[in-house]
C-alpha positions as CSV (number, residue, x, y, z in Angstrom):
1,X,99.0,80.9,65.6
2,X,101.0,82.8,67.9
3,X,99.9,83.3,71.7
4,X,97.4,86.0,71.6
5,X,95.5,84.7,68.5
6,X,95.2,81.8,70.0
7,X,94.0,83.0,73.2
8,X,91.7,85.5,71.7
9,X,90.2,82.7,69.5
10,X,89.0,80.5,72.5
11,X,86.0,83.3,73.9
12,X,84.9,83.3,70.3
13,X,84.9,79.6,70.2
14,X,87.0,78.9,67.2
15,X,89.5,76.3,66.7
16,X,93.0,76.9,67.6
17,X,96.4,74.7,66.7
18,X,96.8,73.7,70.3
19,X,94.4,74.3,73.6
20,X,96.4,76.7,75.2
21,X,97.5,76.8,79.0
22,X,97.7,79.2,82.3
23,X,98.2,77.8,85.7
24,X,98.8,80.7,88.7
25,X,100.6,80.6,92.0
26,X,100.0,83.4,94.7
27,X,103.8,85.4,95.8
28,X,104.9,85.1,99.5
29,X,104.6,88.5,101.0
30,X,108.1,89.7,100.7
31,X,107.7,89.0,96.5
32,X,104.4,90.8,97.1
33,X,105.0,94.6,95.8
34,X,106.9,96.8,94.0
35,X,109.8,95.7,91.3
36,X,110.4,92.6,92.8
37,X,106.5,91.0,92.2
38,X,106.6,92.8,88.5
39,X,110.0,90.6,87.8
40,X,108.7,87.6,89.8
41,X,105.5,87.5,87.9
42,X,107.3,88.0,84.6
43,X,109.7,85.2,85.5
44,X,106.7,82.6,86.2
45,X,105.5,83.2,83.0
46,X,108.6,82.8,81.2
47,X,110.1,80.1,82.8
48,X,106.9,78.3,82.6
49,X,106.2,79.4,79.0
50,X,102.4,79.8,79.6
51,X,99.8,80.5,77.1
52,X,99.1,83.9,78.6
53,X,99.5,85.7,82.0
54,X,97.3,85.9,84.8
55,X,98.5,89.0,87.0
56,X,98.2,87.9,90.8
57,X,97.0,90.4,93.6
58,X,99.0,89.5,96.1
59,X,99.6,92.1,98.8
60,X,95.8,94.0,98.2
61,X,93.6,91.8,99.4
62,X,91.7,93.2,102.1
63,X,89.5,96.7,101.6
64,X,92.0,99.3,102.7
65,X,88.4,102.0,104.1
66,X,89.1,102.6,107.5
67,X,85.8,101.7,108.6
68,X,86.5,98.8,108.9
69,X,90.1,98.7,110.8
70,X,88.4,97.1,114.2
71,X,84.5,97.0,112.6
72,X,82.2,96.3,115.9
73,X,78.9,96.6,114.1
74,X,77.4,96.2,111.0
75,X,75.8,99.9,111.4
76,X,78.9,101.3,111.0
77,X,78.9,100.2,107.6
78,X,76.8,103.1,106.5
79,X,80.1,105.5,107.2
80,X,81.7,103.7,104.8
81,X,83.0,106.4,101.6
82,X,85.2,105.5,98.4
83,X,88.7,105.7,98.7
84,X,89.3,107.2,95.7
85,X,90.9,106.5,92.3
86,X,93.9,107.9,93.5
87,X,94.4,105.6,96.7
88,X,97.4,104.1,96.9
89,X,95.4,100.9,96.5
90,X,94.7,101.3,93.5
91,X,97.3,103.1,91.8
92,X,99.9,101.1,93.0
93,X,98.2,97.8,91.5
94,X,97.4,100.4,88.5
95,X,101.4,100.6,88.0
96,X,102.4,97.3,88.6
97,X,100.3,96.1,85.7
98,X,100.9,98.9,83.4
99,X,105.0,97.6,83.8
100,X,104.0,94.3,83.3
101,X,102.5,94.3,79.6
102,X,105.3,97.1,79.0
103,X,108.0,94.3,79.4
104,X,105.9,91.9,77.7
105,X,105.3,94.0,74.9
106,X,101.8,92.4,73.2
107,X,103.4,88.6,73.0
108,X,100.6,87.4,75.1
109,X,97.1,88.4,76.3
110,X,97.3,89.6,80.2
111,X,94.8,89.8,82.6
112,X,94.4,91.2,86.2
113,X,93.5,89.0,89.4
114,X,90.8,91.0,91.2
115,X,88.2,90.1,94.0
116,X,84.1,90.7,94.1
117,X,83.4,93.7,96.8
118,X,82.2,91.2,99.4
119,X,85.2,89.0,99.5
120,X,87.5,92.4,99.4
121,X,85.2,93.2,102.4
122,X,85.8,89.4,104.2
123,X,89.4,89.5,104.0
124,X,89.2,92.6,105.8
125,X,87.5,91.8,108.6
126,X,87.3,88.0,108.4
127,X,84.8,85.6,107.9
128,X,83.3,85.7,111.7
129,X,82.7,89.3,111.2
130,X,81.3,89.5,107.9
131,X,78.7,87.0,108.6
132,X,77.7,88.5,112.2
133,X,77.1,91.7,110.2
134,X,74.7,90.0,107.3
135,X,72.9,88.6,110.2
136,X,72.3,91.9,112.0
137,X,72.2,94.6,109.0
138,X,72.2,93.0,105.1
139,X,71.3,95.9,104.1
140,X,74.4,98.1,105.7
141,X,76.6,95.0,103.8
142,X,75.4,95.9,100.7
143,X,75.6,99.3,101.0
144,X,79.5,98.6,101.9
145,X,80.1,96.3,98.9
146,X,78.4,98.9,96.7
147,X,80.8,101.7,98.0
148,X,83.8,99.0,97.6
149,X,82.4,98.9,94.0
150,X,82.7,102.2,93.2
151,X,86.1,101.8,93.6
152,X,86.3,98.8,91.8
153,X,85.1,100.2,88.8
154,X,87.7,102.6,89.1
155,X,90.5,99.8,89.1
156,X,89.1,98.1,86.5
157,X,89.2,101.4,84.1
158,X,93.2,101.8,85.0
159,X,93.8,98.4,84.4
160,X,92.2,98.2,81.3
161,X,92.4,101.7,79.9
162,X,95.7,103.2,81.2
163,X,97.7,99.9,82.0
164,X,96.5,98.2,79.0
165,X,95.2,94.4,80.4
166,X,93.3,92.8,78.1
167,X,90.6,92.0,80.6
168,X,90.0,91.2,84.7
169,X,90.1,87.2,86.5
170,X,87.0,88.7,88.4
171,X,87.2,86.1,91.2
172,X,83.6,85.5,92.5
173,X,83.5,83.6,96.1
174,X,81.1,83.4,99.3
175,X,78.6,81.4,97.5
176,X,79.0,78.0,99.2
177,X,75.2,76.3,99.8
178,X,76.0,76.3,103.4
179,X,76.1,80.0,103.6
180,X,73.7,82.1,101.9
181,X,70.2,81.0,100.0
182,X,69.3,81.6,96.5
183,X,67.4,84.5,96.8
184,X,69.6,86.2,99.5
185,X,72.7,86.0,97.7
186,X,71.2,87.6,94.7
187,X,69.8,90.6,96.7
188,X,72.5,90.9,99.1
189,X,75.7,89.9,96.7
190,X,74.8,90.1,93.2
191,X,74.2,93.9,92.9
192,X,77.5,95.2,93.5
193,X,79.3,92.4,91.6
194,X,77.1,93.4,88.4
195,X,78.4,96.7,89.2
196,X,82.0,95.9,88.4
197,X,81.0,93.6,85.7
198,X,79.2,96.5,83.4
199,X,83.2,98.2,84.2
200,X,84.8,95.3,83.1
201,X,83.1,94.0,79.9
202,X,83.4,96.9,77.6
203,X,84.1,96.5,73.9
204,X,87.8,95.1,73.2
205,X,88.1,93.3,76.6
206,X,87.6,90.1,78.3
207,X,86.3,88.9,81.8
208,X,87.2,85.8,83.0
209,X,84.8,85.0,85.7
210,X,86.5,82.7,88.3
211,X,83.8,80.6,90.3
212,X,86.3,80.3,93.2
213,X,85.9,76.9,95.0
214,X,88.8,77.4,97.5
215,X,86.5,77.5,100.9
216,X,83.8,74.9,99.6
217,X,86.0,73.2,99.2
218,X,87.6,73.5,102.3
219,X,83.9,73.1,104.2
220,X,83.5,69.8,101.9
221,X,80.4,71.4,99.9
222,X,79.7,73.0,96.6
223,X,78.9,76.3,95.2
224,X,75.9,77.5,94.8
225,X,76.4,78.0,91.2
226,X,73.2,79.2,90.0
227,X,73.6,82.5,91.6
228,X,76.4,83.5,89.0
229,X,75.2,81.9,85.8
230,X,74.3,84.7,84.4
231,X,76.9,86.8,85.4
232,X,78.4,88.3,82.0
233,X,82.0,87.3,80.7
234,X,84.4,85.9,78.0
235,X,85.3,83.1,80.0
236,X,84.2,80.8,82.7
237,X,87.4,79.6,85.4
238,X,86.0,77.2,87.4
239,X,86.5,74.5,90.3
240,X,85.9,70.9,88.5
241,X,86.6,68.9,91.7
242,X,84.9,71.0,94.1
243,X,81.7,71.4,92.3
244,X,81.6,68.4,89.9
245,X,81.2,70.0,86.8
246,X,83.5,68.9,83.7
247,X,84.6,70.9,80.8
248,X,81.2,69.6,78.9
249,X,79.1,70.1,81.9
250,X,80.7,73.5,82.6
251,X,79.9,75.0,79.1
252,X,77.0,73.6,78.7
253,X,75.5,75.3,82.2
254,X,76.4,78.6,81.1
255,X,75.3,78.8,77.5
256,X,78.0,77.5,75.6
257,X,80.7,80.0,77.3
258,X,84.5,79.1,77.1
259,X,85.6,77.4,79.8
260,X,89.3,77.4,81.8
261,X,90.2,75.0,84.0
262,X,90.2,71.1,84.6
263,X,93.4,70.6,86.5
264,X,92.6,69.5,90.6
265,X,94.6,72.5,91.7
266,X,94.9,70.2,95.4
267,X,97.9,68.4,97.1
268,X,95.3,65.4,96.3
269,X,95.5,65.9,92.8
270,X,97.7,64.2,89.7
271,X,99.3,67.9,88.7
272,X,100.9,68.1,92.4
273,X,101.8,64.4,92.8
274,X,101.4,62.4,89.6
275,X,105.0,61.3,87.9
276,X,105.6,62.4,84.1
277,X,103.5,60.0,82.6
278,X,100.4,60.5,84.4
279,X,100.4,64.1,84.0
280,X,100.7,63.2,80.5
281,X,97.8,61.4,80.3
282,X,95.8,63.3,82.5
283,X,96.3,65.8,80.1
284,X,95.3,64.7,77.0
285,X,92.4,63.1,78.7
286,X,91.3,66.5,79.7
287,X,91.7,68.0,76.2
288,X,89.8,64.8,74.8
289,X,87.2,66.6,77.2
290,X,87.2,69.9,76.9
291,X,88.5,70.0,72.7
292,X,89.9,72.5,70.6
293,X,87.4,75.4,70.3
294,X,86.5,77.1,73.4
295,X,88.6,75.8,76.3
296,X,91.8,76.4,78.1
297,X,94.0,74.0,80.0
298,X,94.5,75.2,84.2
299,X,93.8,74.6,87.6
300,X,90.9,75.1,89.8
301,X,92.5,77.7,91.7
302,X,96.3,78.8,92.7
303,X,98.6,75.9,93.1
304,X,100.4,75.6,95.8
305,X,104.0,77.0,96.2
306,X,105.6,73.7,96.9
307,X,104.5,72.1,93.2
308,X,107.1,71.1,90.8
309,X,107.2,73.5,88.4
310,X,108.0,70.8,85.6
311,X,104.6,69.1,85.9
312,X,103.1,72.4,84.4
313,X,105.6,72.2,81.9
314,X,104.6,68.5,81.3
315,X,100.9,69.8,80.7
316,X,101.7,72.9,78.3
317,X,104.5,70.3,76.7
318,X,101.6,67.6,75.9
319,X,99.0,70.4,74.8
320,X,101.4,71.7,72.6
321,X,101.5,67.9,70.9
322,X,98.0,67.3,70.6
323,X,97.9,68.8,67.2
């Protein structure tokens, strides 16, 4: 198999040669835009030698409506409008990608790093302010992330049909049990991230759906998972040592789905701080887990920029043995 048929194969749950492998790192903001992220991100997955590529948004994170520069209420919300298919925004991350799978030239499947509208919202105004406006107006919040969708939807049609991505890492976040309930997540979230999920899974494409588990994890609780399992994708990326779910457990909860993952992404864990041999073993431990149809070797989330780049080497080495 080369890289994208084995890829490709793992959403349709066949058996490959090898389980195949992505890990992801975020840029520091002055690798963040223009030539020098495209040859930075190309360089990652060369000098790595990764199964595929997982195109980072570094440098468009926060909503860029001007609304909310300085947001004092959550009525203001309502005077929120679309930017526009032809903001900046989006055209420049439009570009960027469009370079990317030029150099790469089909050797492997690419996919772009985008958030849900409420998280694109949040690290806008921060997490004090988004919160202070669900508890005054949810209604005016989800008429904002509705409005962010709209755009959305219109990044998600460059990416896929004029840059040429094969699909979206739709990064899903703000669901830890602390925060919302069930029921208010699903009427206050859920709407505008099923919005950019009818965009992103057209015929020929693949979502990954990344349960992010970067802040439960950093308020020691879970995800409320529940509220995304039936949110529609290829592929499930989740957070197996934040929300205690292994590759089994994982597939299993949403219907048999591929699954990505099983590597602590954490200072903590054995990829950051284990020596050859138990990265080794970690590995093939995980792949005893997770098998050959359906599943791909990674992290929970973006390691951090300090890691040894030879102990993801080590993992994709091993994979590539366990034939």
């Amino acid at each position: 198999m080369n890289k994208r048929e084995r890829v490709l194969a793992v959403p349709n749950n066949e058996e490959v040669d090898y389980v195949p492998g992505c890990f992801w790192r975020h840029f520091p903001p002055e690798q963040s835009h223009g030539e020098i992220f495209i040859r930075e991100q190309i360089k990652f997955y060369r000098d790595m030698d990764l199964d595929f590529l997982k195109i980072s948004c570094d440098g468009y994170f926060g909503w860029p409506e001007k609304t909310l520069i300085n947001l004092e209420s959550a009525r203001q919300l309502y005077g929120m409008k679309p930017i526009g298919k032809d903001h900046p925004f989006i055209r420049e991350q439009v570009e960027r990608a469009r370079a990317i799978v030029r150099e790469l030239k089909g050797e492997c499947c690419i996919f772009y790093t985008m958030f849900c509208p409420l998280s694109y919202l949040r690290l806008e105004v921060g997490w004090d302010k988004m919160m202070e406006c669900m508890r005054e107006d949810p209604d005016a919040v989800r008429y904002a992330c509705d409005i962010i969708a709209e755009d959305v939807c219109s990044l998600v049609e460059g990416l896929l049909e004029e840059a040429g991505c094969d699909g979206v890492f739709y990064s899903v976040q703000n669901a830890e049990i602390t925060r919302f309930t069930y029921d208010e997540y699903r009427s206050w979230v859920t709407p505008s991230d099923k919005k950019v999920l009818a965009q992103a899974n057209t015929p020929g494409h693949y979502t990954i759906l990344h349960c992010c588990g970067w802040d439960a994890d950093e308020a020691g609780t879970t995800n409320r998972m529940e509220v995304w399992k039936d949110y529609e994708s290829a592929l499930v990326s989740w957070a197996m040592y934040v929300d205690h779910l292994d590759p089994v457990q994982i597939r299993e909860f949403f219907g048999g789905r591929a699954a990505w993952g099983g590597f602590d992404n954490r200072r903590c864990g054995v990829l950051y701080k284990g020596d050859k041999e138990a990265i080794e073993e970690e590995t093939r431990r995980i792949i005893a887990l997770g098998g050959k149809k359906g599943f791909i070797l990674g992290p929970d989330c973006s390691l951090p920029d300090d890691i040894d780049p030879e102990h993801i080497k080590w993992v994709l080495e091993t994979a590539r043995r366990c034939i």
